[in-house]
C-alpha positions as CSV (number, residue, x, y, z in Angstrom):
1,X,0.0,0.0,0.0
2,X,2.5,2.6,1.3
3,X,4.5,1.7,-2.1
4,X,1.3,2.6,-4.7
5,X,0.8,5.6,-2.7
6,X,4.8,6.3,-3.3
7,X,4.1,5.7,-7.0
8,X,1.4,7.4,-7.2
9,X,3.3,11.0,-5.7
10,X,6.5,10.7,-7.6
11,X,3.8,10.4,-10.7
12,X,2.0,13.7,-9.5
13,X,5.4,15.0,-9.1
14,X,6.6,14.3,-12.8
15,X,3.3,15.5,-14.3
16,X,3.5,18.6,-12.1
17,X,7.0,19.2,-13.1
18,X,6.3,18.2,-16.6
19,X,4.1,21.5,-17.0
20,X,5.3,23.6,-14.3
21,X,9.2,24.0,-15.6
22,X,8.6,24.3,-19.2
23,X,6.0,27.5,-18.7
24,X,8.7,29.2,-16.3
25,X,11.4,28.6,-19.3
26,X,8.5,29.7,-22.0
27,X,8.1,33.0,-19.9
28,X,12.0,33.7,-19.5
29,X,12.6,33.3,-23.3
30,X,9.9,35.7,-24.4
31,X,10.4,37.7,-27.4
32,X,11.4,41.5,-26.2
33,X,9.6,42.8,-29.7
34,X,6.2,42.3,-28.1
35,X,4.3,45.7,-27.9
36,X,4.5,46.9,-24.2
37,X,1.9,49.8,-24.5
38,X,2.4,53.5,-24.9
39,X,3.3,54.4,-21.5
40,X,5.3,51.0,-20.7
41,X,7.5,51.9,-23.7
42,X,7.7,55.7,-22.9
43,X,8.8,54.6,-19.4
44,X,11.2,52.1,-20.4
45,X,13.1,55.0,-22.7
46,X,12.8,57.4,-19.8
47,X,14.6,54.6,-17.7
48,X,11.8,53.4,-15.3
49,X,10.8,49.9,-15.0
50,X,7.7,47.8,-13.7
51,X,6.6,47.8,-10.4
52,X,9.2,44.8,-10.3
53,X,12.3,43.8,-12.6
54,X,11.3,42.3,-15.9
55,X,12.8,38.8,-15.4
56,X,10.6,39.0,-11.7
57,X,7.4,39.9,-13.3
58,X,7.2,37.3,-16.1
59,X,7.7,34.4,-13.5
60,X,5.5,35.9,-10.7
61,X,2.9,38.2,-11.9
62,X,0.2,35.9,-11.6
63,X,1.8,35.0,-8.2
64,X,1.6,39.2,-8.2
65,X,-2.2,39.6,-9.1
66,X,-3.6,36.7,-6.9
67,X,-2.4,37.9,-3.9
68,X,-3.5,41.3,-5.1
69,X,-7.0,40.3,-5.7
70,X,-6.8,38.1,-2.0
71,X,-6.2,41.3,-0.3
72,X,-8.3,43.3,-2.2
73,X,-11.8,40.8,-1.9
74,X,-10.7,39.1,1.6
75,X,-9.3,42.2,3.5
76,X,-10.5,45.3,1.6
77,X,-7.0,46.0,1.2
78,X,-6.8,48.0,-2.6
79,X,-3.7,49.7,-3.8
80,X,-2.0,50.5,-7.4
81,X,1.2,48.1,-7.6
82,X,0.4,45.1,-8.6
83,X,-3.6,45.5,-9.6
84,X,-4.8,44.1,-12.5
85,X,-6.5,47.7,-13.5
86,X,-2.8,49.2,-13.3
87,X,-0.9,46.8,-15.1
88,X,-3.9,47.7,-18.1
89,X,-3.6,51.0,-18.1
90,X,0.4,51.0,-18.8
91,X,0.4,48.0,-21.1
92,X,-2.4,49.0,-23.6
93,X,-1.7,50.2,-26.9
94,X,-3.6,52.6,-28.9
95,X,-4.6,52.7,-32.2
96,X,-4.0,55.4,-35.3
97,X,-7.1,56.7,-34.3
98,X,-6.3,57.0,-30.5
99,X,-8.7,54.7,-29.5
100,X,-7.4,51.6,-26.9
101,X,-6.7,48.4,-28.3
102,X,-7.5,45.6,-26.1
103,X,-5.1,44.0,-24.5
104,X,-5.7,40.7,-25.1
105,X,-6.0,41.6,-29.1
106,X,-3.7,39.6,-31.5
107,X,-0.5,40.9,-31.2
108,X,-1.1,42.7,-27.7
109,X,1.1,42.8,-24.3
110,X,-1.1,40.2,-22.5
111,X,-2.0,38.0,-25.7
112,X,1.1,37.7,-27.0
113,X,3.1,36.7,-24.0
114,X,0.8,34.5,-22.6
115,X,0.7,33.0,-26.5
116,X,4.6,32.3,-26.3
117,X,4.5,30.6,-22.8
118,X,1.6,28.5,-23.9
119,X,-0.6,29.6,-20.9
120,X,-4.4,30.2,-20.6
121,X,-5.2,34.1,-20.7
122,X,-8.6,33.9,-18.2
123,X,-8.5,37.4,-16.1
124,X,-10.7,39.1,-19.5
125,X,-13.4,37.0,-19.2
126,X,-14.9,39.3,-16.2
127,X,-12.0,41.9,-16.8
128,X,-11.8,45.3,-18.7
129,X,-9.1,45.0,-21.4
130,X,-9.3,48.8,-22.1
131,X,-8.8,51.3,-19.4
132,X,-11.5,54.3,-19.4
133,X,-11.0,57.0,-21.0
134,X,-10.7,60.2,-19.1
């Protein structure tokens, strides 16, 4: 008995593995050239980063907006770091017309990166993707 339930956690353990290491590598070799938004790239010429180093926030942002939303719904608790709402309004792109594009649009910050790490963009399903206009 003690030896199928062995078996049956080192299988767990490989399947877990199996699709927990590959998405961490997807998300450190993302493509730089995906559009970061107007005032993501206007910040990243003037010098300023994300709320946290690039290399942090593709491994943990989701780690990021969970806890976010925890503190937010549980506790009450909102602030501007790491909220979904924020990370929208600096990541969106804008059209010729100066109209929002949404972010999870072909060829958008969210869509595409979440495209090259081969992970499931949910958040938009009850999510904005534009911010609102002032």
């Amino acid at each position: 008995m003690m030896q199928q339930v062995r078996y049956v956690l080192l299988a767990v353990a490989v399947l877990l593995g199996g699709w927990i290491v590959p998405t961490q590598q997807a998300a450190a070799d993302i493509d730089e050239d995906i559009a970061l938004g107007a005032k993501a790239s206007a910040a990243k010429e003037r010098g300023e980063g994300c709320v946290e180093p690039t290399e942090v926030m593709r491994s943990q942002h989701m780690k990021f907006l969970l806890h976010h939303r925890d503190e937010t719904v549980l506790f009450g608790i909102r602030t501007k770091k790491y909220s979904l709402k924020n990370c929208i309004s600096c990541h969106v792109s804008e059209d010729q017309a100066g109209n929002y594009i949404r972010i999870n649009s072909e060829g958008q910050f969210c869509q595409e990166c979440h495209e090259e790490a081969a992970v499931h963009l949910d958040c938009f399903q009850c999510h904005a993707t534009t911010p609102r206009k002032k």
